[in-house]
N, C-alpha and C positions, 0 to 999 in steps of 0.2 A: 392627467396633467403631467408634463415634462417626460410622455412617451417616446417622441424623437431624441430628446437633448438625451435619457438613459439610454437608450439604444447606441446610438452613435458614443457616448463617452464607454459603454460595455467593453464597446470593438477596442478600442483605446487603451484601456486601461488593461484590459487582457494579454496585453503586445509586453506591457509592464512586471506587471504579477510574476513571481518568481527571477526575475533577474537577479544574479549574484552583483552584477555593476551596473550602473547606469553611466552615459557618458551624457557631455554637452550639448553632441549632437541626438540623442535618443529624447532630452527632455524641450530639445528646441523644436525635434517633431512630433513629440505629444500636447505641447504647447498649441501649436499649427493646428491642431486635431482637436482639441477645444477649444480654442477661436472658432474655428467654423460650424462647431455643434451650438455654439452658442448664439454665432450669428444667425444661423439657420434658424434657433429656437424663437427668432426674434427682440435679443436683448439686445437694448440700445446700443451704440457702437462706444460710449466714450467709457461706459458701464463696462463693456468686455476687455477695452483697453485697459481700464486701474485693475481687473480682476489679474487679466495676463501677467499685467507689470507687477503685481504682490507675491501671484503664485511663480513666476520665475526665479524672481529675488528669493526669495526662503528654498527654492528648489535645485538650485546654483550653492545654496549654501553650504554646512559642512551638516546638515541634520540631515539631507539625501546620502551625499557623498560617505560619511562614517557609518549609515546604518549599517545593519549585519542583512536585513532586507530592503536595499533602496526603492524597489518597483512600491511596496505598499510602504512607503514612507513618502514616497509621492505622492499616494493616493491619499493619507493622511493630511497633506497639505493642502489640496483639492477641497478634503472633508471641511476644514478648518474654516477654509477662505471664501466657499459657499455658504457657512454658516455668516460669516461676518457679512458677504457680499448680501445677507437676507434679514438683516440686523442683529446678528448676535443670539447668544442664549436667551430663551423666552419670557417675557416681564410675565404676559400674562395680562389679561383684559381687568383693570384694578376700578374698584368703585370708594372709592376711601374718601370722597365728600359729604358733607353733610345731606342728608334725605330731602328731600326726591333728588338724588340725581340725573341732573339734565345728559341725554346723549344725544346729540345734535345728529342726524344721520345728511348728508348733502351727495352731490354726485348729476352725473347727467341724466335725462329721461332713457331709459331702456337698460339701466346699468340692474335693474332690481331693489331701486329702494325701500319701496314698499314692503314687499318679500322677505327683503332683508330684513325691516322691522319688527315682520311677526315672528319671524326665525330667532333672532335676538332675544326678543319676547321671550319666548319659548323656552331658548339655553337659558336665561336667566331666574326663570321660574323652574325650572327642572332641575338644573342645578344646584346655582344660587341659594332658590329658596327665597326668592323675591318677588317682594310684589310688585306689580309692572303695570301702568299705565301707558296710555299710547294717543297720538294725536298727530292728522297730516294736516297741515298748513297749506295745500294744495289747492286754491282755491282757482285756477284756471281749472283741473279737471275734476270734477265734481266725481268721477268714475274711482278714480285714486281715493279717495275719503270711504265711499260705499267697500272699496276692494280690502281697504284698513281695517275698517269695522266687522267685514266678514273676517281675515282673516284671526284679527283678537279676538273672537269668541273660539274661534278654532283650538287657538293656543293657547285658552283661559287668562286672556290680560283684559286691561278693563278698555275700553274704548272711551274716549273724551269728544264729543259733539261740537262742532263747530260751527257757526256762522260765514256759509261763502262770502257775503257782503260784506265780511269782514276783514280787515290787512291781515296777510301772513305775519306779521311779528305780534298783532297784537289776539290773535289767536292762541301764536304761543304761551305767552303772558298769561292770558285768560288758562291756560291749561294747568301753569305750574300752580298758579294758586289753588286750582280746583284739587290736582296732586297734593299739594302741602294739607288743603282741610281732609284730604283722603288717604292720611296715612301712607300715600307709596312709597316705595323704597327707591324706583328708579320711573323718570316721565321720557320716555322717546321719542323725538320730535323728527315728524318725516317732514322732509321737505321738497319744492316743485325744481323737475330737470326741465332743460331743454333737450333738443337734437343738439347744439354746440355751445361753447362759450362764449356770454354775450355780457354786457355792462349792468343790464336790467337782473339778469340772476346773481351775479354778484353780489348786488347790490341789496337785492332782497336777501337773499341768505348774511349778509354780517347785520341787518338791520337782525333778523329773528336770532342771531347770536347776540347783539346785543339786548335783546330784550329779556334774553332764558340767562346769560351767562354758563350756559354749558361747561361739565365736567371731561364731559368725552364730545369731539369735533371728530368725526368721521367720515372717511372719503369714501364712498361706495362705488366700485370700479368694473366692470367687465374685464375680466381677464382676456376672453378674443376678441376687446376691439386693440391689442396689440400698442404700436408706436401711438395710438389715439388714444391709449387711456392713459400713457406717461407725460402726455400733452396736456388732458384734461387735470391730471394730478399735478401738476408744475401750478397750473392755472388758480385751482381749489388751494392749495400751497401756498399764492401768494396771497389772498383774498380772506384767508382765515387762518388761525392758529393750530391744524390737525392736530391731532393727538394718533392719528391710526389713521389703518388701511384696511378696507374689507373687498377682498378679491370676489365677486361673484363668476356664476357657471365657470368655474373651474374647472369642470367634470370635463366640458365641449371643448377645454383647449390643451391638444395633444403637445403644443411649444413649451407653453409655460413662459416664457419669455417677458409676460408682462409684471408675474411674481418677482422675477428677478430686477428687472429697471426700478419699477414706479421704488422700489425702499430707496435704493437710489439718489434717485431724482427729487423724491419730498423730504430723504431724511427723514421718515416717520416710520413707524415698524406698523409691518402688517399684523392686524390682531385675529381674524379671521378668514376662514374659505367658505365660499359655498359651495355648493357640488349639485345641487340640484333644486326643484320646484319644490319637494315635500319639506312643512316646514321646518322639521328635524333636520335636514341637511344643511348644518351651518356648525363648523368645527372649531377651535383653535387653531391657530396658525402658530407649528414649534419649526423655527428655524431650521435646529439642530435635526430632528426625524425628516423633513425634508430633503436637506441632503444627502441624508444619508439612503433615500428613497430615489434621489436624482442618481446617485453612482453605484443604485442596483444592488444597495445592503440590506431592501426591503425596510421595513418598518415594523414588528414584530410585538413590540411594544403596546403601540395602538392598535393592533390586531386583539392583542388581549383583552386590552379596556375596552373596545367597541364588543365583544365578545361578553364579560362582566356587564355589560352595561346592556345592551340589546337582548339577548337570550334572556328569556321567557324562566325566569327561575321556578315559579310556583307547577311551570307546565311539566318542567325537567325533575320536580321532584316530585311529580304525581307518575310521569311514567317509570321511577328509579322506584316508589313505593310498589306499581304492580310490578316487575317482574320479581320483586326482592319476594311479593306475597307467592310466587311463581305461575301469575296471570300472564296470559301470551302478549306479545310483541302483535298488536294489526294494523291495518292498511291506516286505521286514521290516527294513531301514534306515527306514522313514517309521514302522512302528509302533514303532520306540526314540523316533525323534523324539517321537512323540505320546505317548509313555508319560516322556517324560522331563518336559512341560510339565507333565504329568497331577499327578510325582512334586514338583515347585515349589506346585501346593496347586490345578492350574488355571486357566485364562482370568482367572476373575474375581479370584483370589488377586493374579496378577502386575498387573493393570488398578488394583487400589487403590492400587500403589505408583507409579501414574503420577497426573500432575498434573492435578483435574477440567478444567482447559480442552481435555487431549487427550483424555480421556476419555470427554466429559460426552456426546457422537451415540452411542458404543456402549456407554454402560455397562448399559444395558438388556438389550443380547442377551449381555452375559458367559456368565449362567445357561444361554442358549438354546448357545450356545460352547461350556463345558463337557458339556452332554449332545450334541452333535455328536461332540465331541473323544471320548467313551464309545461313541458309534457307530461309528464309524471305527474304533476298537481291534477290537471287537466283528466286525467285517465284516472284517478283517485275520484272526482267528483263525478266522474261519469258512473260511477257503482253506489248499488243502493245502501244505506245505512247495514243492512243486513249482511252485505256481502263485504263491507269493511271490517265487520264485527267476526265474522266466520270467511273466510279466505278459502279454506278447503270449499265451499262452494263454487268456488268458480272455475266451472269447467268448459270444454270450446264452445257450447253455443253462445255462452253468456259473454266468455270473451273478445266473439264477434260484433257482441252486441254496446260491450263497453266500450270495442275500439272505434265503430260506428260512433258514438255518443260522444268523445272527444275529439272524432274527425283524423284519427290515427291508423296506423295498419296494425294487425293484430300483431307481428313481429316485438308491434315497439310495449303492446298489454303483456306479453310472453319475455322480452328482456326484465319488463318491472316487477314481474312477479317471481322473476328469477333472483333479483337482486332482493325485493320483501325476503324471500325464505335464508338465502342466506345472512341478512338483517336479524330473522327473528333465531335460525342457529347460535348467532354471536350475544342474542341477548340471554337467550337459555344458559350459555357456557357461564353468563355473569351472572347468574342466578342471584347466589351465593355473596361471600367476602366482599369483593370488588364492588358488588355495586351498592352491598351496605354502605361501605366505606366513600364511595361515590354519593351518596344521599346525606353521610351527616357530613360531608364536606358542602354542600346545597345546602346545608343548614343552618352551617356556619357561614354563611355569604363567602368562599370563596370560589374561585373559578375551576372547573372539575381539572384534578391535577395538580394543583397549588395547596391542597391541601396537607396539611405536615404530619 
């Protein structure tokens, strides 16, 4: 997401960087120069006009002009006014009503409500530490309810049973009560899309608000349907009382453009992204790390906490236990490794949350990275249990036969096992200290490195 609009502001802002002066006309054509990355990205036109008009104003001032470095006091300003143009520093998705908390989720057919729902589900249980009921009101597709129900067992949320014959609001109803004798902490109420905005869905969604009185009113949006979902959002906006924005497949949309509008245009802060189908792909939305991702400061932050939070701790201090007892480093310790970077989203996933000046030599082979990283698993399962465990057995006939087995050229079994040995020399050297110290820092729940 917001691949174009970082690239094109890079070139820009690098023209910046290091200037001793700026003048009137230097910030009149960097101005020019994010207008158009913006427009390109697809944010609405009246949207790029108030951004222009703020960041001029403050950039004209005497906070560019007196710095002792104007070029990144510029970009500070930049920083600032994406933050605001995306709602300000992050409230954070708050449950502060009495239990069950109703979340109304609403939005067009195709935007991923459903999806949404068990995702939601999911963050709130995992997190949280809530208990989470669930219910779709969806009684035109009968498919939507079965799709509910698989997914809440997926995400261990409870699933609520409905009656098609019955009204969507009075389904609702029927759910919170069942929620209230069942103890949840949160009931999420999916509701039916069209293809566009029509009187009859309208009309049905404030009926099932007024039935549940919802805590949280949520707009569920596609990020690539672009100027259609700032449209859709104006619409949902005037029809019910939002509280939030949930951007889905974010992952598919390199503008970003509709991140930037729809806060905009509904005045509601977006409280969520999704980024993909797996129900785990549903994140906070922090203003602030976004921008600072759009003008290619990377994200660094969230790189660690996805890191603390994904990586397999119990895995990481079983393989810190063997080599500490001085047990070898083998092939199926290197395929946890590679299955665990795999499990963080990939190469290029973890590379966006670094900052484009580390970046900017290899961001190109991320892609080419992650289908390596697929090879290497691939060439791992193609050997037998025996020959993971014992590596010195694998010599060229076997090689040929491994590379045969994963549908590889033996070139590519002969680079992996180049890279395994030198893998298992680095773990030998940390025999020792380091990787003691490496294992009660695992022990202590922190992130290898963070430890004091």
């Amino acid at each position: 997401m917001f691949d174009s609009l970082t690239t094109r502001l890079a070139r820009t802002l690098d023209a910046l960087r290091g200037r001793g002066r700026i003048t009137e006309d230097n910030i009149a054509q960097a101005l020019r120069e994010v207008r158009m990355a913006l427009l390109e990205a697809d944010v609405a036109l009246p949207v790029v006009k108030r951004f222009i008009e703020a960041v001029k104003a403050k950039a004209l001032g005497q906070e560019v002009a007196e710095s002792l470095t104007p070029g990144q006091a510029f970009i500070g300003i930049l920083h600032r006014e994406l933050v605001e143009l995306m709602g300000g520093p992050a409230e954070g998705f708050q449950l502060r009503a009495q239990p069950p908390v109703v979340v109304l989720l609403a939005g067009l057919q195709g935007a991923g409500k459903t999806t949404t729902a068990a995702k939601l589900a999911r963050w709130l249980i995992e997190r949280e530490r809530k208990r989470v009921a669930l219910v779709s009101t969806d009684v035109r597709r009968p498919a939507a309810m079965l799709q509910l129900e698989r997914l809440a067992e997926q995400v261990h949320a409870h699933y609520l049973p409905a009656d098609t014959a019955a009204a969507p609001a009075a389904i609702a109803a029927g759910a919170l009560e069942q929620a209230r004798r069942g103890v949840f902490d949160v009931l999420i109420v999916d509701t039916a899309g069209r293809l566009h905005v029509d009187q009859a869905l309208m009309d049905e969604v404030r009926e099932i608000d007024q039935a549940v009185h919802p805590a949280e009113r949520l707009f569920v949006v596609d990020a690539m349907a672009g100027q259609d979902a700032v449209n859709a959002a104006g619409a949902f906006g005037s029809a019910l009382a939002l509280t939030g924005i949930i951007l889905t497949k974010a992952d598919g949309d390199a503008r970003g453009g509709a991140a930037l509008s729809v806060r905009q245009i509904t005045g509601k802060p977006i409280v969520f992204l999704g980024t993909g189908e797996k129900t785990e792909a549903l994140s906070p939305f922090d203003p602030q790390r976004m921008a600072t991702r759009i003008l290619g400061m990377g994200d660094v932050v969230s790189l660690v906490e996805q890191v603390h939070r994904e990586v397999n701790r119990e895995e990481a201090e079983r393989l810190a236990r063997k080599v500490v007892k001085g047990k070898g480093f083998d092939l199926s310790d290197l395929k946890s490794q590679l299955e665990q970077v795999q499990k963080m989203g990939g190469l290029a996933s973890l590379m966006e949350k670094l900052p484009t000046a580390a970046t900017h030599k290899v961001a190109v082979s991320a892609e080419q990275g992650d289908r390596d990283l697929r090879r290497q698993i691939a060439i791992i399962n193609s050997m037998t249990p025996r020959e993971r465990r014992s590596p010195a057995l694998i010599d060229g006939s076997r090689r040929r036969r491994i590379a045969r087995g994963a549908g590889v050229q033996v070139q590519d079994v002969n680079r992996l096992m180049k890279q395994f040995q030198q893998m298992q020399r680095m773990m030998k050297q940390m025999k020792g200290g380091r990787m003691r110290q490496l294992l009660a820092a695992l022990k202590g729940g922190l992130p290898p490195g963070m430890a004091g």
